[in-house]
N, C-alpha and C positions, 0 to 999 in steps of 0.2 A: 628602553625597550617599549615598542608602540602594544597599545593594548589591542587585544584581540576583542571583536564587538560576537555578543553572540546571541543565536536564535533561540526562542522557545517554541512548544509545539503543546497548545493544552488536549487532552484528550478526556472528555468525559464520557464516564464509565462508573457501571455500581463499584461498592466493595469490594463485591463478590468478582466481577470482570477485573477489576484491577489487582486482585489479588495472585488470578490464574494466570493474568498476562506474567507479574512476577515469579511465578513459578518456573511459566514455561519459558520465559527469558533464562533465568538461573540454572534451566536442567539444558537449553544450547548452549548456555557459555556463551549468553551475550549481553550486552549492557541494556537496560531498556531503553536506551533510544535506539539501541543497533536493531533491537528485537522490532520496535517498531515502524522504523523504516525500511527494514527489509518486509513486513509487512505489507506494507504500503508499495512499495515497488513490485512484491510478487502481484498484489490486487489489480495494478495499472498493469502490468505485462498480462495479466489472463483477462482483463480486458479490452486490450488492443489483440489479443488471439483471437477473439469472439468478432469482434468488428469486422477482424481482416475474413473469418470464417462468413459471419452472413454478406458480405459484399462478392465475394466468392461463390454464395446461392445463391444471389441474385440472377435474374433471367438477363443475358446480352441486350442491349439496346437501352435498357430502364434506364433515365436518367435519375440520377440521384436525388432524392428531395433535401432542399434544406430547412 
């Protein structure tokens, strides 16, 4: 059976922050990496909302700056 290769993901944080993260993972009923990858993909979805929102205000004609 071929071995599976697997990722890591460090995330520092005080005590006290990695303490609440376990918490509030244990009281969804998710594993800490579920907890914080759904984290992290809610973070990138509400900010491509924002992007797509101020491109949206933007006045006709502006070219976009890069």
């Amino acid at each position: 059976m071929p071995r599976i290769k697997k990722a890591a993901i460090f995330v520092r944080c005080t005590e006290q922050e990695a303490e609440k993260i376990r918490q509030t993972a244990h009281a969804e009923r998710r594993s800490l990496s579920g907890f914080v990858l759904n984290a992290v993909f809610s973070h990138i979805a509400m900010r491509e909302r924002l992007l797509a929102e101020q491109e949206q205000l933007k006045p006709k004609g502006t070219a976009r700056e890069s």
